[in-house]
C-alpha positions, 0 to 999 in steps of 0.5 A: 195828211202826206206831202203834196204832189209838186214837192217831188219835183224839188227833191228830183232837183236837189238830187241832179243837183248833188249828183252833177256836183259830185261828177264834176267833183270826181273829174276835177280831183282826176284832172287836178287842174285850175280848169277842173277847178272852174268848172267844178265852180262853174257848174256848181253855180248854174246847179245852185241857181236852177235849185234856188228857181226851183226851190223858190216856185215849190216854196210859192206852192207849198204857201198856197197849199197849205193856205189851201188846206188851213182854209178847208179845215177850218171849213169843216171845223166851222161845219162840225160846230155848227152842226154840234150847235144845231143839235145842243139847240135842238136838244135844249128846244126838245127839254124846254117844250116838253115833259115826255120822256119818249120825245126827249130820248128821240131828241137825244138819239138824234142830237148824239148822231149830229154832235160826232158827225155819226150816220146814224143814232139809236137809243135802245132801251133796256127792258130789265125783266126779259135783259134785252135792248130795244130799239126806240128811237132812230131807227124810223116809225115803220123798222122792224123790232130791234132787239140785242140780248144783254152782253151781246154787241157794242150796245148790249155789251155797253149795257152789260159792262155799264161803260162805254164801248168804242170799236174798232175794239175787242167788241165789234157791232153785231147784227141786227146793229148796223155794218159800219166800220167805227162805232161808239156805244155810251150807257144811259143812266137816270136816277141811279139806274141803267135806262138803255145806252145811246149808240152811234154807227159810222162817221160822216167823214170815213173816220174812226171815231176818237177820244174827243168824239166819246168824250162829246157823246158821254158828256151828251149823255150825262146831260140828258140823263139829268134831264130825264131825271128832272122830268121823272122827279115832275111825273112823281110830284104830279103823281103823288099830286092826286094819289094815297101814298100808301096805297096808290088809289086817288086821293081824296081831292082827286076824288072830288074834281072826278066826282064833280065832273062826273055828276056834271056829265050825269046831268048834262045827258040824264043819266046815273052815276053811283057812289059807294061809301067803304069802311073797314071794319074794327080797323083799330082792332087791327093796328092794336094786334098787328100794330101800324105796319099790319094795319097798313098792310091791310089797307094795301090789300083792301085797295087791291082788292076794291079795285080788282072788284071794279070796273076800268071806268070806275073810279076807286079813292082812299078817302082817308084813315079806313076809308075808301070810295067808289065812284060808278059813272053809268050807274044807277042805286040798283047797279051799285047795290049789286056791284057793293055786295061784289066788293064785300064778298071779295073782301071778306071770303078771303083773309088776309095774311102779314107776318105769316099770320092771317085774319078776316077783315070785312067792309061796311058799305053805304051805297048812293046814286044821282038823281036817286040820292041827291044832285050835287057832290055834297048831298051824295056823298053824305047819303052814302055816309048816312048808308054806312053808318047804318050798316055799321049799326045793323051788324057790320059786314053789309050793304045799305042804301040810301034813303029818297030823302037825302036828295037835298040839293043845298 
């Protein structure tokens, strides 16, 4: 902020002022007389009077200047912290309401652009596999792909260094990032590893953005990435909730609430669902000559393979220890028969290896279906348990149905 205008008109006086004074003062030494003298005197107090009227007006306008200024600063720094307020608000409204992760990275890039004043806020998210940043929020729901290659621009070079990056700098924006001429550029971490970086593009006032400005937008950051954490811990807890740690299928009281629910639909429109009962053969035998680590080993692989078997609208669930179940909507005992003996095959016409060594494993199958084998969750599953045993019995390696008889309805 320079001088105001008006204080040249005082400097113009003080200078006519000294200027006459040192004229007079010069005719006065020449002279060498009591009326130089007086006159020196003379006009030193008329250019002393015109300088006090002077200095006394430019004094009453500089007060009102700077009244004038202090009142508009603190008029934009009223307008600033409200807007910060507006976007902290609207971020804690964002954290608070909802557990997506999508919408709480809007709300970030979104908050980010209100708290430093910024034209414009993007986060981009880093896809590790293909070492790019994509363009997620910011940028509105119909923009074209934003993509940067690691290492390149202000926000690739954020990502790549994992630090922040201010221009006007060493590192300026490059297209396809907006032309502007300050920018800043902050990297986004949750749990410990790189999420994207959350850039902003020009400041509303024309300003370059300062050390304040990205000390605001990393602590902003940091906030968020905390939050993204907490909603990453809740999906991992509900995750686990109603999955097998080991192998990822549902667990076994997911498995029920979906059976329940599809026997329920089954009933309501007269139409078949199966159910498959799975064990894997001499599975001690397993853990005795691979020991724990290859008997997990091989429940992983048998997961994989149950469910590469299946169908999407299958249900596939470790129902504890070796054994799995297989839930068919839409299926009746002939269907799931057909589809059991798909399973089996695809189990045991290829071994399994671990630890550089191979082995066969093979599945005993019992297979049940509504309204064939029974009506309610209870009696199904225990007709396709009752099936199973059997085809333990009968050799191993095989499918069995159910019999009629296990419709039971207690």
């Amino acid at each position: 902020m320079g001088p105001p205008p008006f204080t040249r008109s005082l400097a113009v006086a003080l200078g006519v002022a000294a200027g006459w004074l040192l004229v007079v003062a010069v005719i006065a030494a020449l002279a060498g007389d009591l009326m130089g003298i007086a006159l020196l005197a003379g006009v030193g107090a008329v250019m002393a009077a015109a300088c006090g009227v002077v200095s006394w007006r430019t004094a009453r306008r500089l007060e009102a200047w700077l009244g004038e200024q202090l009142h508009g600063t603190a008029r934009d720094l009223e307008s600033s912290q409200q807007a910060f307020r507006r976007a902290i608000a609207r971020l804690g409204d964002t954290l608070a309401a909802t557990h997506n992760q999508e919408k709480i990275l809007e709300a970030v890039s979104e908050t980010a652009q209100l708290s430093v004043g910024a034209h414009r806020g993007i986060f981009y998210e880093y896809i590790p596999a293909r070492k790019v940043l994509l363009a997620r929020s910011g940028v509105g729901p119909d923009a074209p792909e934003i993509s940067l290659p690691l290492g390149t621009g202000l926000a690739g070079t954020s990502a790549a260094e994992k630090a922040p990056v201010t221009f006007p700098g060493p590192i300026a924006p490059v297209f396809p990032e907006p032309e502007v001429d300050t920018a800043m550029a902050v990297p986004f971490f949750s749990r410990g590893d790189l999420l994207g970086v959350v850039a902003v593009y020009g400041h509303d006032t024309g300003e370059r953005f300062g050390p304040d400005d990205l000390e605001a937008l990393g602590a902003l950051v940091r906030q968020a990435g905390t939050a993204v954490d907490n909603v990453s811990l809740h999906e991992e807890a509900q995750r686990l909730s109603i999955t097998d740690g080991l192998t990822g299928l549902w667990n076994r009281r997911q498995l029920d609430l979906r059976c329940q629910e599809e026997l329920e639909r089954a009933i309501r429109f007269g139409r078949p669902v199966g159910v498959v009962f799975c064990d894997v053969d001499h599975f001690k035998d397993v853990n005795t000559e691979w020991h724990h680590q290859g008997g997990d080993a091989v429940l992983v692989e048998v997961a994989h393979r149950l469910s590469a078997a299946t169908r999407e609208i299958d249900v596939v669930a470790r129902y504890g220890g070796e054994e799995f179940v297989l839930l068919l909507p839409e299926t009746d005992l002939a269907g799931s028969r057909v589809l059991a003996e798909k399973v089996r095959r695809a189990m045991s016409d290829e071994p399994v290896e671990h630890g550089g060594r191979t082995r066969m494993v093979t599945l005993s199958m019992g297979v049940a279906a509504y309204p064939h084998s029974g009506t309610t969750v209870r009696t199904l599953l225990a007709a396709a348990q009752e099936a199973l045993a059997r085809a333990k019995a009968n050799g191993r390696d095989r499918v069995e149905e159910a019999h009629p008889k296990m419709r039971s309805t207690g």
